[in-house]
C-alpha positions in Angstrom: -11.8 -7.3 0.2 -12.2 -5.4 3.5 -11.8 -1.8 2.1 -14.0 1.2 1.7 -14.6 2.8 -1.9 -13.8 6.1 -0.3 -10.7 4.6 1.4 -9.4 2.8 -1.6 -9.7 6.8 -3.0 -7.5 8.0 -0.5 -4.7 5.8 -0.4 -4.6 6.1 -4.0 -4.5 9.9 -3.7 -2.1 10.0 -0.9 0.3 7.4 -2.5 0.5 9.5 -5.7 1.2 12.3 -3.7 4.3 10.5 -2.4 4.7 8.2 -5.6 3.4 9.7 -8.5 3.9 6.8 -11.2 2.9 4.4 -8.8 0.8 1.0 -9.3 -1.1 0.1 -5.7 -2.3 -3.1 -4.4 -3.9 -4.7 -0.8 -2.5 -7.5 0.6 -2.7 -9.2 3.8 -5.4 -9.7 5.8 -7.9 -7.0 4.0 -8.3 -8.7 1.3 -9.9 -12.1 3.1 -13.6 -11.6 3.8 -13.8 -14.1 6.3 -11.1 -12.6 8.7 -11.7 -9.4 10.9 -9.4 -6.4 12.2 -6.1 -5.9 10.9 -4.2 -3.3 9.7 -3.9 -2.2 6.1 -1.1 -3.8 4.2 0.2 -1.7 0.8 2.5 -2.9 -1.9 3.6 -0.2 -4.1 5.3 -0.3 -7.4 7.6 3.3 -9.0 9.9 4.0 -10.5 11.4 6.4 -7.8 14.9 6.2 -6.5 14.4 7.5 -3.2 11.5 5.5 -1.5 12.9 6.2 2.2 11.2 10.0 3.2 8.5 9.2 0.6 7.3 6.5 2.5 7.4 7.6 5.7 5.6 10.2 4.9 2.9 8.1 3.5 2.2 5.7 6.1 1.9 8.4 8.6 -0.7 10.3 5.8 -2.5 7.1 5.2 -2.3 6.1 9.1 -3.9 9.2 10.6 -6.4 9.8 7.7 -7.6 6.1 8.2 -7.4 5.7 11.5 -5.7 2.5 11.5 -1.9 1.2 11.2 -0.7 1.2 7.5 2.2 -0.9 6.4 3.9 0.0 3.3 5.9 -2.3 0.7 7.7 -0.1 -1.8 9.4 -1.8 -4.6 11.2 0.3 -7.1 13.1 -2.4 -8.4 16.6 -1.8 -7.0 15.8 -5.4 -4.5 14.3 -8.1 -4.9 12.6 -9.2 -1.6 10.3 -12.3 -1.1 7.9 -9.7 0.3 7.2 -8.5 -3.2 6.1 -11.2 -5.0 4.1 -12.4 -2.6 1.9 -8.9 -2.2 1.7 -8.7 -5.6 0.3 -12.3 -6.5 -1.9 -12.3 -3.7 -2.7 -8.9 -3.3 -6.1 -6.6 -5.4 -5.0 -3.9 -7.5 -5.9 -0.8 -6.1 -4.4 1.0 -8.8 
């Protein structure tokens, strides 16, 4: 997993600021040791209706306080996209 302890902190901080009942995991690219680069891919689990402003406002919090591009997946169980099962199988729970 290509993530900081401190940075692993923060994202968990800033997406309970956004999301407070939230579950966090990595996915993508990160979590392969072998590759390098990439951006940091998110999947989030609430509860939360309204996901829209939340989660703008948390990529842009997570993006500038990291440095890097941040991609969210919010699932609060209203859809059912592909994209959700496959973060979550293949992803590390952050939180």
């Amino acid at each position: 997993m290509r993530i900081k302890p401190e940075q692993v902190e923060l994202t968990i901080k800033v997406v309970h600021r956004y999301f407070a009942d939230a579950s966090v995991w990595l996915f993508g690219s990160r979590v392969d040791d072998a590759k390098k680069g990439g951006d940091f891919d998110f999947y989030i689990e609430t509860a939360q209706t309204d996901i829209a402003l939340p989660m703008a406002r948390a990529r842009g919090e997570l993006t500038d306080s990291l440095g890097i591009k941040v991609d969210l997946a919010v699932n609060n169980h209203t859809r059912d996209k592909p994209i959700f099962r496959i973060a979550k199988s293949s992803g590390i729970r952050l939180a």
